[in-house]
SEZA-876017 format. One line per field, with one value per residue: x, y, z of N, C-alpha, C in turn. Coordinates in steps of 0.05 Angstrom, whole numbers, padded with zeros to 5 digits, always signed. Example, Ala and Ser with C-alpha at 12.3 -4.5 7.8 and 13.67 -1.06 7.14 Angstrom:
% residues 2
n.xx <- +00264	+00257
n.yy <- -00114	-00045
n.zz <- +00156	+00142
ca.xx <- +00246	+00273
ca.yy <- -00090	-00021
ca.zz <- +00156	+00143
c.xx <- +00264	+00258
c.yy <- -00066	+00001
c.zz <- +00156	+00157
END
This chain:
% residues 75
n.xx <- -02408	-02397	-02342	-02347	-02399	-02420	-02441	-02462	-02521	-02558	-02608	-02670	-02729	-02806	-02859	-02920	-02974	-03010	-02986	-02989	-02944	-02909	-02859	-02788	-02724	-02671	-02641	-02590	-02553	-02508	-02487	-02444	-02452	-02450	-02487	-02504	-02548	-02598	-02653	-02692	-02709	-02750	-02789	-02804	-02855	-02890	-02854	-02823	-02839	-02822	-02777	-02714	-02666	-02606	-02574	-02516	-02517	-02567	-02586	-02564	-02584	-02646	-02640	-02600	-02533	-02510	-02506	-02472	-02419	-02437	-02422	-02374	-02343	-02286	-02280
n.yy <- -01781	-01771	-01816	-01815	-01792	-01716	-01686	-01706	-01709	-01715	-01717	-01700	-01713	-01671	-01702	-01716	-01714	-01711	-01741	-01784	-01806	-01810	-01776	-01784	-01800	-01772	-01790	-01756	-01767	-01743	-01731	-01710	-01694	-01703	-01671	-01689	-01675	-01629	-01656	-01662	-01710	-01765	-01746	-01760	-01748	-01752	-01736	-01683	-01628	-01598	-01597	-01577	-01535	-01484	-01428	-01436	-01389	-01376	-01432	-01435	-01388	-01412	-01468	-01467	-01462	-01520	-01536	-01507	-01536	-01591	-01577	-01570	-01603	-01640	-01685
n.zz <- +02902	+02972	+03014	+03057	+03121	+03110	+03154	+03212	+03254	+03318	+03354	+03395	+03380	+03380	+03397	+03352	+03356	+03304	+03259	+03288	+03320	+03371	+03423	+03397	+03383	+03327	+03280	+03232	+03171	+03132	+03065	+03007	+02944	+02870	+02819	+02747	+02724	+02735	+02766	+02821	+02830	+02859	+02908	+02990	+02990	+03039	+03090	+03059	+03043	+02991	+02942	+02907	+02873	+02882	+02892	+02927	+02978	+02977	+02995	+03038	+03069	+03067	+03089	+03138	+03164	+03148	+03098	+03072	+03093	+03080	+03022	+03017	+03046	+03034	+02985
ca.xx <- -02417	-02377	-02343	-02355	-02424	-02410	-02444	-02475	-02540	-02575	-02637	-02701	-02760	-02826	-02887	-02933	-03004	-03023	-02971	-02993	-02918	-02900	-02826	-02766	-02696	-02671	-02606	-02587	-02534	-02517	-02478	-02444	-02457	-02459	-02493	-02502	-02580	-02618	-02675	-02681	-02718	-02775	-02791	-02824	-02874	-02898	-02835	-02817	-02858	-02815	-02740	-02700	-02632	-02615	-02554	-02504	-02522	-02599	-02592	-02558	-02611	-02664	-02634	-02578	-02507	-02491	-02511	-02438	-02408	-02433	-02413	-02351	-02324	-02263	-02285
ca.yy <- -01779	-01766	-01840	-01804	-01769	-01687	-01682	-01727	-01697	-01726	-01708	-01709	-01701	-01677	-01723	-01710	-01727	-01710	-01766	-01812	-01806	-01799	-01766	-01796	-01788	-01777	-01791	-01750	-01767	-01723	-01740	-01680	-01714	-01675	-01693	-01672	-01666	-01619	-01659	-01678	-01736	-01776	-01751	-01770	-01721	-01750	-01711	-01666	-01611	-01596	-01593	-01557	-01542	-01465	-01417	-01439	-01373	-01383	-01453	-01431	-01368	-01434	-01492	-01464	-01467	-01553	-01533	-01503	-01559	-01613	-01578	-01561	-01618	-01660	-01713
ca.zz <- +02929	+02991	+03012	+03087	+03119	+03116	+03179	+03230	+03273	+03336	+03373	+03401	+03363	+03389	+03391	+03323	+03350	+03274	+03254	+03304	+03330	+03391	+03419	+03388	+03373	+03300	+03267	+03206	+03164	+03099	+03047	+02989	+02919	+02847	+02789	+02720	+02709	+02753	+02769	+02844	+02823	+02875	+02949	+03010	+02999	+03080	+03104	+03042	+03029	+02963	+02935	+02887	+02865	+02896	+02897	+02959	+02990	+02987	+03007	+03069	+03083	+03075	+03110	+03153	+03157	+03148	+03069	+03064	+03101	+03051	+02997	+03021	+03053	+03019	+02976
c.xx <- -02392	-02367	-02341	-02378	-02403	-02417	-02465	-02497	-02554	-02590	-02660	-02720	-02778	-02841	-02900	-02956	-03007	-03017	-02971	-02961	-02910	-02871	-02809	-02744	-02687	-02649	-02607	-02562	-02528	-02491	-02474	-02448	-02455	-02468	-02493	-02528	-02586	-02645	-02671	-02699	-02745	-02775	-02812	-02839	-02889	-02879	-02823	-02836	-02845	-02791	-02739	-02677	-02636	-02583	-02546	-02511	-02551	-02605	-02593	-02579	-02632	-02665	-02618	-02539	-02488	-02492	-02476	-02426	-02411	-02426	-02394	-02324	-02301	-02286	-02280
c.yy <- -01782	-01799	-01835	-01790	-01734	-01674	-01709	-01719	-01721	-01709	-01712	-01698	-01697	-01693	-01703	-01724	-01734	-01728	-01791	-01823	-01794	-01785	-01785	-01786	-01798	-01783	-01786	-01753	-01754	-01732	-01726	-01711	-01685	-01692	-01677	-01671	-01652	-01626	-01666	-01697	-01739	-01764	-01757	-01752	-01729	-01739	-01691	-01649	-01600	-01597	-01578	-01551	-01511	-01453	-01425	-01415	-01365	-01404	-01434	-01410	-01394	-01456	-01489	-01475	-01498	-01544	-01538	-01527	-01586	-01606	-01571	-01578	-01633	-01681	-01742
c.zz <- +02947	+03005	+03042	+03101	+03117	+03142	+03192	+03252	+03289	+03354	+03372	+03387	+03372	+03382	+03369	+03330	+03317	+03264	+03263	+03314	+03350	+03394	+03420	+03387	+03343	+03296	+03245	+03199	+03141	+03089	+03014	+02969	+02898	+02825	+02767	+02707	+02740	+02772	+02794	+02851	+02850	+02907	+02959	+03012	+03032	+03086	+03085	+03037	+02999	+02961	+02912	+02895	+02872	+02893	+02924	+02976	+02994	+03011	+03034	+03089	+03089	+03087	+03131	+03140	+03153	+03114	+03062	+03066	+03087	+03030	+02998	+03027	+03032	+03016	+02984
END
């Protein structure tokens, strides 16, 4: 794992009647890592709808361009 984030995001979230959450502000921090099994183990299926492991040039078509940037940055 990276001993720095790869990127740092802030902003406002809309309100989520459905969630019973009103508007907030988020803070994402990401963090490159590598491992040596494929599995991408337990999620929050309440904010995950799924994961998986993905060619760098998919990812980036499906999440945007920070993908690169964590896997790119210096160790």
């Amino acid at each position: 794992m990276s001993p720095t984030p790869v990127y740092v995001e802030y902003g406002k979230v809309p309100a989520r009647p459905q969630k019973d959450e009103p508007e907030h502000y988020h803070l994402d921090i990401g963090y490159a890592f590598t491992t040596v099994r494929g599995d991408v183990g337990r999620i929050q299926e309440s904010e995950v709808a799924g994961a998986g492991w993905y060619p760098l040039e998919v990812a980036e078509r499906l999440v945007g361009h920070r993908i690169r940037r964590a896997v790119t940055a210096p160790a």
